[in-house]
C-alpha positions in Angstrom: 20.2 7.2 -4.7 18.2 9.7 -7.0 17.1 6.1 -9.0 16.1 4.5 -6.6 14.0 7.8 -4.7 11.9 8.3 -8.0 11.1 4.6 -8.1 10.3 4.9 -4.5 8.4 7.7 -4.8 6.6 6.1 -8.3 5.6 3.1 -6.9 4.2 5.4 -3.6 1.8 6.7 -6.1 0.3 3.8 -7.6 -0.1 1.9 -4.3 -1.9 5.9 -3.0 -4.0 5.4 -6.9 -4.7 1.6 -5.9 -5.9 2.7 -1.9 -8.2 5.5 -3.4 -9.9 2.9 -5.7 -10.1 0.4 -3.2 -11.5 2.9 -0.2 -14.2 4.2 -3.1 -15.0 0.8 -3.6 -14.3 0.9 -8.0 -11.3 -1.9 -7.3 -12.3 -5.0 -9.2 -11.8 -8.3 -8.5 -8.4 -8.8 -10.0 -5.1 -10.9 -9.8 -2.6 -7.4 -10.0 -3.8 -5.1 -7.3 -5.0 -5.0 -4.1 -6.0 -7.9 -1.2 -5.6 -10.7 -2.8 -5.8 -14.1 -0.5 -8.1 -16.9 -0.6 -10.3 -15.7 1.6 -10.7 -12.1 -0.3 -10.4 -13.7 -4.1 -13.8 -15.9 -3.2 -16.4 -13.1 -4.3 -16.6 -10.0 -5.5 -17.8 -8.6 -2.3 -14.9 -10.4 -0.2 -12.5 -8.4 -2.5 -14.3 -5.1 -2.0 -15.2 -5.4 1.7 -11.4 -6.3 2.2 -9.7 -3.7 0.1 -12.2 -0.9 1.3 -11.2 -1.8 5.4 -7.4 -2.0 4.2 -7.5 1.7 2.1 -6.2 4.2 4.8 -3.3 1.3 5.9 -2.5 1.5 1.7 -2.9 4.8 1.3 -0.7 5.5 4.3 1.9 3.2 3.1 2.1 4.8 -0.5 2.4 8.4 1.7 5.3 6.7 3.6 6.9 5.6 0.4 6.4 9.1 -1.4 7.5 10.8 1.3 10.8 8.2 2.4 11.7 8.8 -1.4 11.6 12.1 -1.7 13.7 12.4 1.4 16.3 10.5 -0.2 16.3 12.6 -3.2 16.9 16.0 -1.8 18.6 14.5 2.0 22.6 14.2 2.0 23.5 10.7 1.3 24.6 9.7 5.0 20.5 10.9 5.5 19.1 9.2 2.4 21.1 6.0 3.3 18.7 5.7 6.1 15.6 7.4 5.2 14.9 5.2 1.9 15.2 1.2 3.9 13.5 2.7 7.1 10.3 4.1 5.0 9.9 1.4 2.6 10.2 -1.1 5.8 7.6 1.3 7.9 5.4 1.4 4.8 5.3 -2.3 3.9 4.8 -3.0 8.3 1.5 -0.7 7.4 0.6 -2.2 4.4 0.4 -6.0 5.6 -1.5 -4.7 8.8 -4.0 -3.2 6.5 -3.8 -6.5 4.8 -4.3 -8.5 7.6 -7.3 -6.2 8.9 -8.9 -6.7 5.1 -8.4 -10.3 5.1 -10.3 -10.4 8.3 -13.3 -8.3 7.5 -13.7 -10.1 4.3 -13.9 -13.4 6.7 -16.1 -11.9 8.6 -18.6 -11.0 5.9 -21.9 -13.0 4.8 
């Protein structure tokens, strides 16, 4: 379970990095990171209004997977057998809802 916590808690940072970058505005239009639909991929101001409104969801849902994984790696396994599926499922519930609100502001935008 200690693998699988450090990736957890790994890939919690980069999706906290990509939130912060997004919320500041400095993500760039890309095909890697952030909101990427359609609707947000038409402009470069679709991209950023979207993944500026869906930052706090991310950055929430990197906490949640930070904080699931280390959990796991200091929990007792009957703990950690539970504690890793519910957080990554809580964070990636968050993370399309922050999605979903980014996709919509970017619709809504001139």
């Amino acid at each position: 379970m200690i693998g699988a916590a450090v990736i957890v808690v790994l890939a919690g940072l980069l999706i906290v990095w990509i939130a912060i970058r997004g919320w500041q505005g400095r993500l760039s239009r890309n095909f890697f990171a952030g909101v990427r639909t359609p609707s947000t991929m038409r402009s470069d101001d679709a991209f950023r209004i979207a993944n500026k409104t869906a930052a706090p969801f991310s950055l929430a849902a990197g906490l949640l997977f930070i904080v699931s994984g280390a959990v796991t790696a200091v929990a007792p396994h009957h703990t950690a057998s539970v504690a890793l599926p519910a957080g990554v499922v809580i964070a990636a519930i968050v993370a399309v809802a922050g999605g979903v609100k980014g996709v919509r502001a970017a619709r809504a935008a001139p």
